[in-house]
C-alpha positions in Angstrom: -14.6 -11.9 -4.7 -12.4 -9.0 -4.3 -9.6 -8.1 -6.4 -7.2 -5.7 -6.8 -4.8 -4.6 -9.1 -1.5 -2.6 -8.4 0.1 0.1 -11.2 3.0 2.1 -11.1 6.4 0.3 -9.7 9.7 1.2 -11.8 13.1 1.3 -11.7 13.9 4.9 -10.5 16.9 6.6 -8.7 17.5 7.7 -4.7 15.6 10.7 -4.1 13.3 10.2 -6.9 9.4 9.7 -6.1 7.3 7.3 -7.4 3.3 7.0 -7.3 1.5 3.5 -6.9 -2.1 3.0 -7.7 -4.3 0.0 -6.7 -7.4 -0.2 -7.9 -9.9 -2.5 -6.5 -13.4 -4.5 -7.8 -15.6 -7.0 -7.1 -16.5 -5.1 -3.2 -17.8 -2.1 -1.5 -14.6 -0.1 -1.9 -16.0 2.3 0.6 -16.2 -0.1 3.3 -12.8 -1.6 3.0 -10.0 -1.1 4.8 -6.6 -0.5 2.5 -2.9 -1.1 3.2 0.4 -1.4 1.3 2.9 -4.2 2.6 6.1 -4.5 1.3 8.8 -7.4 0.8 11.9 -7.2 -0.2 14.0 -9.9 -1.9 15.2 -12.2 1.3 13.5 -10.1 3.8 9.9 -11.1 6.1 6.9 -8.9 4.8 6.7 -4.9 6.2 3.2 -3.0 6.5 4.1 0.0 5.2 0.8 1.8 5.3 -3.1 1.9 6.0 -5.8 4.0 5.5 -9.7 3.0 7.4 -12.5 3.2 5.1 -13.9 6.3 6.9 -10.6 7.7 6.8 -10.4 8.5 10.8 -7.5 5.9 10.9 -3.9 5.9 9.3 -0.9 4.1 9.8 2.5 5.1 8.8 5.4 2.8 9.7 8.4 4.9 11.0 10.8 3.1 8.3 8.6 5.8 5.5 7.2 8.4 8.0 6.9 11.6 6.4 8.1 10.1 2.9 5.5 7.9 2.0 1.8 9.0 1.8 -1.7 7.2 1.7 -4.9 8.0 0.4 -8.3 6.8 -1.7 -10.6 8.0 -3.8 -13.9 6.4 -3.4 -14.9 7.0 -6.7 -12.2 5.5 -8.7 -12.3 2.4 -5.8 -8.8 3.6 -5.9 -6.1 3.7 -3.1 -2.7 5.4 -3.7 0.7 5.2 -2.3 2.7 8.2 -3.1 6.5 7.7 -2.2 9.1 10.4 -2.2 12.5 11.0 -1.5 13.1 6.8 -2.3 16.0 5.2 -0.4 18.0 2.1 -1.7 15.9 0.3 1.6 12.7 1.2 -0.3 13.2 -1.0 -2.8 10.7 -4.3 -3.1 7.1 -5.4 -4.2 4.6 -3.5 -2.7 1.6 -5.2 -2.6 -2.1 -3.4 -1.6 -4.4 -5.4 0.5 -7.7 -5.4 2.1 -9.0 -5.7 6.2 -12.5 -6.3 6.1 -13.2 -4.6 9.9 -16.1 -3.2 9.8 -15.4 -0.6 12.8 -12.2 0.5 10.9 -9.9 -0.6 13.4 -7.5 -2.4 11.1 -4.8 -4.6 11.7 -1.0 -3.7 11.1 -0.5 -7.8 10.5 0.2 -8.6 7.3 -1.1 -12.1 8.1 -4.5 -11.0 8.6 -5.3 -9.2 5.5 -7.9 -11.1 3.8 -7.3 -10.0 -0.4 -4.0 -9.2 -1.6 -2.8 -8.0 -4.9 0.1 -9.4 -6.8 2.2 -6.5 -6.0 4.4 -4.4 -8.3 7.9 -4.0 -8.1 9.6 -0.8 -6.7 13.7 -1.0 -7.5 15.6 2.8 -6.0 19.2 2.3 -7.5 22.2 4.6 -8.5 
């Protein structure tokens, strides 16, 4: 059973930048397929992110596109979000999950993520 954990939401000002950490057990990290999805309060779920386990493959939606940044570290079974320049729109739970495609050709549906954390809260206000 896969599970995964997310750190480092907070309450933080626009413009400020923010770092999430998810760190994942209980599977080959180095075979999974990672992605943060968003939702905000009220709104449908947005996949934000996601990186292929052999790293050939990322996805950045154009609503954080060259703001927000993905990446892993195998060793730590680790992904990491980093966010910078935060808008007011950026704020929700961001949730990591996993893709288990084994060619790395992962999907950017949220429904067809098979393990999900239970997110951490992200709040950009003035």
């Amino acid at each position: 059973q896969v599970q995964l954990v997310e750190f480092g939401g907070g309450l933080v000002q626009p413009g400020a930048s923010l770092r999430l950490s998810c760190v994942v057990s209980g599977g080959d990290f180095s075979r999974l397929n990672m992605a943060w999805i968003r939702q905000a309060a009220g709104k449908e779920r947005e996949f934000v992110t996601a990186i292929s386990f052999h790293v050939q493959k990322i996805y950045t939606a154009d609503s954080v596109k060259g703001r927000f940044t993905i990446s892993r570290d195998n060793n730590r079974n680790t992904v990491y979000l980093q966010m910078n320049n935060l808008t007011l729109e950026d704020t929700a739970t961001y949730y990591c999950a996993v893709d288990f495609v084994p060619t790395g050709n992962y999907s950017t549906n949220p429904s067809e993520y098979d393990y999900w954390g239970r997110g951490t809260q992200v709040t950009v206000s003035s």
